[in-house]
C-alpha positions in Angstrom: 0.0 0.0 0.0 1.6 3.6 -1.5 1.9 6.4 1.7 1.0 9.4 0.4 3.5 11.9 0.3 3.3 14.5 3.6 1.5 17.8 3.8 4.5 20.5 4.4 2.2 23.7 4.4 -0.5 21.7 7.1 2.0 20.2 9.5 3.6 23.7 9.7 -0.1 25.0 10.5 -0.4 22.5 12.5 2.8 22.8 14.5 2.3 27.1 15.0 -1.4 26.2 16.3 -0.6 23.7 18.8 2.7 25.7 19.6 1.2 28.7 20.3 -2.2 26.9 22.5 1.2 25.2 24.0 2.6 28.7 25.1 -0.2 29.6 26.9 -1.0 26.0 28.1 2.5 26.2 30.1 1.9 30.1 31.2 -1.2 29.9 32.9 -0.4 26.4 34.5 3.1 25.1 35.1 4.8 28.7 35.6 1.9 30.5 37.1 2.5 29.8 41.2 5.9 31.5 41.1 4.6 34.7 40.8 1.0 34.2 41.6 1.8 32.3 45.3 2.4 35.1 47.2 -0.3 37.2 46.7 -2.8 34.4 46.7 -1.6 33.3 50.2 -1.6 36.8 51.7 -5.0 37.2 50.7 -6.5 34.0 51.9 -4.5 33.7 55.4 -2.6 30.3 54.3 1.1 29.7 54.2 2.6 30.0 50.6 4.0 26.3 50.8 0.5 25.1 50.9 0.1 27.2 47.4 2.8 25.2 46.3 1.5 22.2 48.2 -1.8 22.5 46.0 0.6 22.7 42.7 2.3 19.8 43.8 -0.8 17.6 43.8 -1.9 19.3 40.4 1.4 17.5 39.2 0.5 14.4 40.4 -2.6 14.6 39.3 -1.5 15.2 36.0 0.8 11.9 35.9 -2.2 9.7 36.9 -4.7 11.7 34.1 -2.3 11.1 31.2 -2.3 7.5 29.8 -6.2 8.1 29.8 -5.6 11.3 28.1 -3.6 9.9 25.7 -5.7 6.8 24.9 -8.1 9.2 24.4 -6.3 11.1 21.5 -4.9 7.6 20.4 -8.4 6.7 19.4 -10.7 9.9 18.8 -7.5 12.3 17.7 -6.7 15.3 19.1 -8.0 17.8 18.2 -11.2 17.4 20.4 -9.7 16.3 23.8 -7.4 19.6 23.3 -10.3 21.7 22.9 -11.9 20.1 25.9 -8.6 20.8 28.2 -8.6 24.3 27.0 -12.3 24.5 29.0 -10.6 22.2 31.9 -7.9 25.2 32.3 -10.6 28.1 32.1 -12.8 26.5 34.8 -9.6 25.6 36.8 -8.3 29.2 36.3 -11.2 30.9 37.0 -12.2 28.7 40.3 -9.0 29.3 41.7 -9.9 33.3 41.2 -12.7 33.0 42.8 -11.4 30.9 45.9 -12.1 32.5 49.0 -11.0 29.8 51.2 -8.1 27.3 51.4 -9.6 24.3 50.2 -11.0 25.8 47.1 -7.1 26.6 46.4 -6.7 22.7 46.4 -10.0 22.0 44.7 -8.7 24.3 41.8 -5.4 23.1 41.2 -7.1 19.8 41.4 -9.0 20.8 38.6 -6.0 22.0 36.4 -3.7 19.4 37.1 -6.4 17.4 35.1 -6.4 19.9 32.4 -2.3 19.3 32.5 -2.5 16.2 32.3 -4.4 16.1 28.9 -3.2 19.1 27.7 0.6 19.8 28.1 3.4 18.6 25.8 2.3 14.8 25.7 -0.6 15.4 24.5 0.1 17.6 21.8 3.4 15.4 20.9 0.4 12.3 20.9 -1.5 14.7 18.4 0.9 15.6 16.1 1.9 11.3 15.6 -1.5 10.7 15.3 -1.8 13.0 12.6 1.7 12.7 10.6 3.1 9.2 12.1 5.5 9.7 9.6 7.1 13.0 10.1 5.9 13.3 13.8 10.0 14.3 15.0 10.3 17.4 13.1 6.9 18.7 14.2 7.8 17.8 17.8 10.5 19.9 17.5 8.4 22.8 15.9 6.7 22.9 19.0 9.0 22.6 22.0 10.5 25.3 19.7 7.4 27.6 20.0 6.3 27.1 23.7 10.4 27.1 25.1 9.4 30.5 25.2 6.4 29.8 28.1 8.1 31.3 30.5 9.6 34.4 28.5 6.0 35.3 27.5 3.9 34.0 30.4 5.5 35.5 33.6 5.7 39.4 32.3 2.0 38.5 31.3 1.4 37.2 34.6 3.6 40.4 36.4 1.6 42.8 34.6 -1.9 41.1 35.5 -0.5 41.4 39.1 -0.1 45.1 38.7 -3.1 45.9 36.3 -5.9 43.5 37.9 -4.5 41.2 40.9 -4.1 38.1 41.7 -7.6 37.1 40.9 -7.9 38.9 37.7 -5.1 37.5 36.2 -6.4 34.1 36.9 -9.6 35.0 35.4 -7.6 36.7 32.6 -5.7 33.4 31.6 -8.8 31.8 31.8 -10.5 33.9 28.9 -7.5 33.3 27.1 -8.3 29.5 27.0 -11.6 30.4 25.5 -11.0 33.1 22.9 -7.7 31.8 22.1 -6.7 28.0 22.7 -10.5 26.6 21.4 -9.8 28.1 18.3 -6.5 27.2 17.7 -7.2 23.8 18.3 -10.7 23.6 16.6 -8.0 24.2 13.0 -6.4 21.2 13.5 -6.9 18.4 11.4 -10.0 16.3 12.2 -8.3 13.2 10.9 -5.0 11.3 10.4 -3.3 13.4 7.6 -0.7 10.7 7.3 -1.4 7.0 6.9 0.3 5.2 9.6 3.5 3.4 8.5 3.5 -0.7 8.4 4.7 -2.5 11.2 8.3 -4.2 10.0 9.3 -7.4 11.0 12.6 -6.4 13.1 13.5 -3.2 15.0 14.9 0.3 12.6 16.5 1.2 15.7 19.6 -1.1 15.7 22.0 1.2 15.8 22.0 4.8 17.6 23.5 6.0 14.3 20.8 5.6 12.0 17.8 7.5 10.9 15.5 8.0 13.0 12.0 6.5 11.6 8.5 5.8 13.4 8.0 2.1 11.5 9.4 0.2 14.8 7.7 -2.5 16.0 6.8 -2.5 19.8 9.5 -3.4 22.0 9.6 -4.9 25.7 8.2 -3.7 28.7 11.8 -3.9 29.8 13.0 -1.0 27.4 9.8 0.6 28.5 10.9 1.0 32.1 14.6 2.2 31.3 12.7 5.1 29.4 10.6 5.7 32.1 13.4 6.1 34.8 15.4 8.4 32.2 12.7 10.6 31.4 11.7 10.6 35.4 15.3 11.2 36.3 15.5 14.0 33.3 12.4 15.8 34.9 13.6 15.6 38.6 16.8 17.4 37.8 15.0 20.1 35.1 12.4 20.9 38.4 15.2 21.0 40.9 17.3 23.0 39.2 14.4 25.5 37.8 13.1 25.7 41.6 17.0 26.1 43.5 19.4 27.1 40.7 19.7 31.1 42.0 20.5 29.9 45.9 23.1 26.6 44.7 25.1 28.7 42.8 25.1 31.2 45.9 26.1 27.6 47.7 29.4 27.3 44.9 30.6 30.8 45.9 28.7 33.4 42.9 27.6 36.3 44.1 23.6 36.9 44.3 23.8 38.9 40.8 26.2 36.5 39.2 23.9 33.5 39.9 20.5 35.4 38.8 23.1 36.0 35.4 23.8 32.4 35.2 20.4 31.1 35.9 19.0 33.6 33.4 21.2 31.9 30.6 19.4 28.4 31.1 15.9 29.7 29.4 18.1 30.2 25.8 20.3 27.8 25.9 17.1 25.2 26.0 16.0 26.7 23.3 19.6 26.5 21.3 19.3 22.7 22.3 16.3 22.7 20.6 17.8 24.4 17.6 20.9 22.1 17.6 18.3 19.1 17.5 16.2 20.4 14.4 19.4 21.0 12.8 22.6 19.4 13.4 21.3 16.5 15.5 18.0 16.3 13.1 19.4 13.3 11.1 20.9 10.9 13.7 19.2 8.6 16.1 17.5 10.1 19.4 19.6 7.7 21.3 22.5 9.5 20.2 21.0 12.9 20.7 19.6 11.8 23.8 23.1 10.5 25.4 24.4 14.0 24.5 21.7 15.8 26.3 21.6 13.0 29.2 25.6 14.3 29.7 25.2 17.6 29.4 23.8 18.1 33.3 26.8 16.0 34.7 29.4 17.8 32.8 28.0 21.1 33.5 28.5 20.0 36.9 32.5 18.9 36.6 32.9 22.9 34.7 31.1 24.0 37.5 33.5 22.5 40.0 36.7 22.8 38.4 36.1 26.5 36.7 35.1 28.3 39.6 32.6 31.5 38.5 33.1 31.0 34.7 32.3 27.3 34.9 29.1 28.8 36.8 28.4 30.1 33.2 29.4 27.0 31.4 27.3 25.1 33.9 24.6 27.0 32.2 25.0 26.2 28.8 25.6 22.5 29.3 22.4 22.2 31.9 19.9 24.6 29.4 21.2 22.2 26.2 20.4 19.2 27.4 17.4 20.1 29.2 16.0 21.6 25.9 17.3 18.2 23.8 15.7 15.8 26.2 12.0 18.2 26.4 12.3 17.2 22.4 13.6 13.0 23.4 11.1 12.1 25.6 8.5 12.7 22.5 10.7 11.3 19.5 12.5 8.1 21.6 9.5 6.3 22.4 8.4 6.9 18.8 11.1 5.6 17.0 11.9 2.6 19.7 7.6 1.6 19.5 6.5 2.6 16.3 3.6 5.2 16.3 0.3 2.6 17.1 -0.8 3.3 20.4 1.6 6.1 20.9 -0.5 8.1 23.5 -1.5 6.1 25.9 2.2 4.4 26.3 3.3 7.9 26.2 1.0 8.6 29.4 2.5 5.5 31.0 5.9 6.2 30.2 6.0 9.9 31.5 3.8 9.0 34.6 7.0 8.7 36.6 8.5 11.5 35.7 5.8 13.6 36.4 5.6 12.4 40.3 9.5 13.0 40.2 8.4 16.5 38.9 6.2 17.3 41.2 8.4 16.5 44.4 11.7 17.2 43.1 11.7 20.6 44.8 11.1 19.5 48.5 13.6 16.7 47.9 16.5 18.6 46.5 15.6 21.3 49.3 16.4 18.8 51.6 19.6 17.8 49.8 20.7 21.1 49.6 19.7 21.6 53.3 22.1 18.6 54.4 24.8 19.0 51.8 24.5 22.7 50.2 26.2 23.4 47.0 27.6 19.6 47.3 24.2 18.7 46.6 24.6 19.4 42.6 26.7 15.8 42.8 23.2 14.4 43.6 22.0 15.3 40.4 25.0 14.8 38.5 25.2 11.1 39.5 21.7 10.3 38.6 22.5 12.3 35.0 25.4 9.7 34.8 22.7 6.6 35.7 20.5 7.9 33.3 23.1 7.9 30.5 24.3 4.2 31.5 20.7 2.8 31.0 20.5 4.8 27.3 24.1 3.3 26.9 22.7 0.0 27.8 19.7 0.5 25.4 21.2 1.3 22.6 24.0 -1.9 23.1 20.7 -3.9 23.5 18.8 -2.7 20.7 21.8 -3.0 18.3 22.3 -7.1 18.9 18.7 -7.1 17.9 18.2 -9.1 14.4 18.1 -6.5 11.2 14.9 -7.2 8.8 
């Protein structure tokens, strides 16, 4: 049976649309209680690490909602389970405006922890296969392109809502934004697979972590399943930690206050020049081989760190931000290419489950690390970016004995 041949102009369509609802999927959500905790916890009387508390559970939340999420979009697409999250986020939004007591907080972040779950970069990752099975990695890359700009866009939007309208407007704000902006974007996506899915071959493509990456893998075992799992999970408990402590632990290695905001400022584009080096440079090999290079980048940034005193703080950066912003792009094309696209969103639910719960306590846990062991607390988090690499290593040794078709 022919494939027909892909749909440039759409996918790019496709890719600004669900990039863009990303953008403001992540603002109003993810990086919302750093500036939006304080206010909301004077207000109401409660201590702001019950705010966070609240967020926390959202998190988890989130990891138990997504394999249904993505089974969802597995089998009805997804462009109407994104349009439904876009009113789970406005009615979470705008309930946690309204709170007027603490439980109501909870209740509300409740509420958009579901909307994460179903609405945030797995889903839109499960979308995009689902439509274009065949050219799903370049369009994954579109987006985490796009929306690695959340944060640059959402917290002055945020600050200024603060200012302009308070803590409750700007919740209601973001809400309205779901409804006059994120429906529509996703009611333009494709209704239907624009791509047909690739056959199922008879031995794995992804023998060797040098070749081309391609979506026509058969599904592997439940072992490679769970080495994903734990590198994804340990990925996201070192982004988190490091996104909630960086400014204090470089403090802890001897930079000055402004030197370590400078430092922890340079993180946010050197994700996004990760990203860049993925599309282009790194757009041919294997993810396995991009995703060893971004699995070391954390641990060397760490060795710089320790051996270049305040400009290894800088290079620290630039290793940390690369492969951070590498392994956002992985954790969508890896499973693709190691299990083929069939079923992609629900094992893509299961698989980032883990990391999500790592997510959402990463920050208490490395607190206490850093608590015991201050700046020495960074060799934490470089030896589990040096376990992390060892299973990929091990992955890629294993999937290369496999049998060629």
């Amino acid at each position: 049976m022919s494939t027909p041949s892909p749909r440039p102009a759409g996918q790019v369509a496709a890719v600004l649309q669900l990039g863009t609802a990303q953008t403001l999927a992540w603002a109003s959500s993810y990086y919302l209680p750093a500036l939006l905790a304080a206010p909301l916890a004077a207000e109401l009387g409660m201590p702001v690490t019950r705010v966070f508390g609240a967020f926390t559970l959202a998190l988890v939340i989130s990891a138990l909602v997504g394999p249904r999420a993505g089974r969802a979009i597995d089998e009805h697409g997804g462009r109407a389970v994104l349009r439904f999250t876009n009113l789970l986020f406005a009615a979470g939004l705008a309930a946690l405006g309204l709170a007027q007591a603490e439980w109501q907080v909870w209740a509300a972040w409740a509420l958009i922890g579901v909307a994460m779950g179903s609405g945030l970069y797995d889903a839109a990752f499960a979308a995009l296969v689902r439509f274009y099975p065949l050219s799903a990695r370049n369009a994954i890359t579109g987006i985490t392109l796009i929306a690695g700009f959340a944060s640059t866009v959402g917290w002055p939007l945020t600050q200024w809502g603060l200012g302009a309208f308070g803590w409750r407007g700007t919740c209601l704000g973001w809400a309205a934004l779901h409804l006059v902006l994120g429906i529509p974007l996703h009611s333009l996506l494709p209704r239907g697979r624009v791509e047909e899915a690739p056959p199922v071959r008879s031995a794995p493509a992804a023998a060797s972590a040098d070749d081309t990456a391609t979506p026509s893998t058969p599904p592997a075992g439940n072992g490679v399943a769970i080495v994903l799992a734990a590198v994804f999970a340990i990925a996201w408990f070192t982004s988190t930690a490091m996104a909630a402590h960086l400014p204090l632990l470089l403090q802890a290695q001897g930079l000055s206050a402004q030197a370590a905001l400078g430092v922890a400022m340079l993180v946010g584009p050197a994700q996004v020049a990760g990203r860049l080096l993925e599309f282009g440079f790194l757009r041919r090999a294997h993810p396995l081989l991009s995703s060893r290079f971004a699995t070391a980048g954390h641990p060397i940034g760490v060795a710089l760190l320790a051996l270049g005193g305040p400009l290894g703080g800088w290079l620290f950066a630039v290793m940390h931000g690369l492969g951070n912003g590498i392994l956002t792009i992985a954790k969508g094309t890896l499973p693709l290419v190691v299990f083929g696209a069939a079923g992609y969103g629900e094992r893509q639910g299961w698989l980032m489950a883990p990391a999500r719960v790592s997510q959402a306590f990463a920050p208490v846990l490395f607190g206490l690390a850093m608590a015991h062991w201050g700046g020495h607390a960074l060799w934490l988090t470089a030896g589990l970016g040096l376990l992390a690499l060892a299973l990929l290593q091990g992955l890629a040794w294993h999937m290369a004995r496999q049998p060629r078709g």
